[in-house]
N, C-alpha and C positions, 0 to 999 in steps of 0.2 A: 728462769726455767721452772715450769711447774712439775708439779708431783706425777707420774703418770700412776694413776691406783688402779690394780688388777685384782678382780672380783672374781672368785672361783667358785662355782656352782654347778659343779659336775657332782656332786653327792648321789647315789644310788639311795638315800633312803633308809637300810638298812638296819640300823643301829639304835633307831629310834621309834623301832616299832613297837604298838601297833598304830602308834601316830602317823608315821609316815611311813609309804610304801618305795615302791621302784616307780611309783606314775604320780607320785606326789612326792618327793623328800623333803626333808625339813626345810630348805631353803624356800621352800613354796607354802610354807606354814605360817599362821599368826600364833607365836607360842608364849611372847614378854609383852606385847603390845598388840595394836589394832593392823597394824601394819605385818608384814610378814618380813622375814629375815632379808629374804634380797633386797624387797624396798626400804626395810632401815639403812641398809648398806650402800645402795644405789643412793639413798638421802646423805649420806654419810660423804661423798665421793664430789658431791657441791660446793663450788664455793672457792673464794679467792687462794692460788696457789696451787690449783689442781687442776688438771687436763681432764679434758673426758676420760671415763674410764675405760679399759681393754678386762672384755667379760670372756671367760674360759666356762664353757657349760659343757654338758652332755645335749649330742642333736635330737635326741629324742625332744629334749625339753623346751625348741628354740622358739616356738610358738611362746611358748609360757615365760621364759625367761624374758623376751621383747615387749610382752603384757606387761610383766611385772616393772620392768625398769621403767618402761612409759608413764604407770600409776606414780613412781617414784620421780618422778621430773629428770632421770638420770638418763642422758642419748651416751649409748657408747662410741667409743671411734672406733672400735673394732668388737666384734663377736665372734668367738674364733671356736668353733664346734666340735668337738670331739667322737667319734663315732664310736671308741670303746673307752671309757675310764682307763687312765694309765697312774692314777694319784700325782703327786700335787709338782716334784720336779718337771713332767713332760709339760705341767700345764705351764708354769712357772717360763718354761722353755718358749713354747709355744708361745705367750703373752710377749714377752721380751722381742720375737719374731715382728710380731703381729703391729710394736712401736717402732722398730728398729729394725729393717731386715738385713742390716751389719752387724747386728748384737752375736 
């Protein structure tokens, strides 16, 4: 049975301003490398033992977050959109759903 990794990138931005805003949040940033946070993590998510990943974002971003993971060679098996941030349990919930919908 492989790992199934759940990648959360519903970040509003906030916190790391004036770097990133509400239409860019960190997740969409190159801040340690050339690569930006989602694609080290969609890189991350490859590989023997691991199932495609299940990505929890905000929908505003799902244009960019499908960009992003594409760049990363990472296809999710689920993208599961959020229309308001509820923080990390609903998403957590939601992922679990989105592998399992017995979970």
């Amino acid at each position: 049975m492989d790992i199934v990794p759940v990648i959360l990138s519903g970040g509003s931005g906030t916190r790391l301003w004036p770097l990133s805003r509400a239409e860019k949040p960190k997740q969409f940033l190159s801040l340690t490398a050339a690569e930006t946070m989602l694609q080290l993590t969609g890189a991350r998510t490859q590989g023997d033992g691991f199932a495609a990943p299940v990505v929890v974002a905000n929908a505003a971003h799902a244009d960019e977050v499908e960009a992003q993971l594409a760049a990363a060679g990472a296809t999710p098996q689920a993208l599961v959109l959020e229309p308001v941030g509820r923080n990390t349990a609903p998403a957590i919930a939601l992922a679990a759903l989105a592998t399992d919908p017995h979970a």
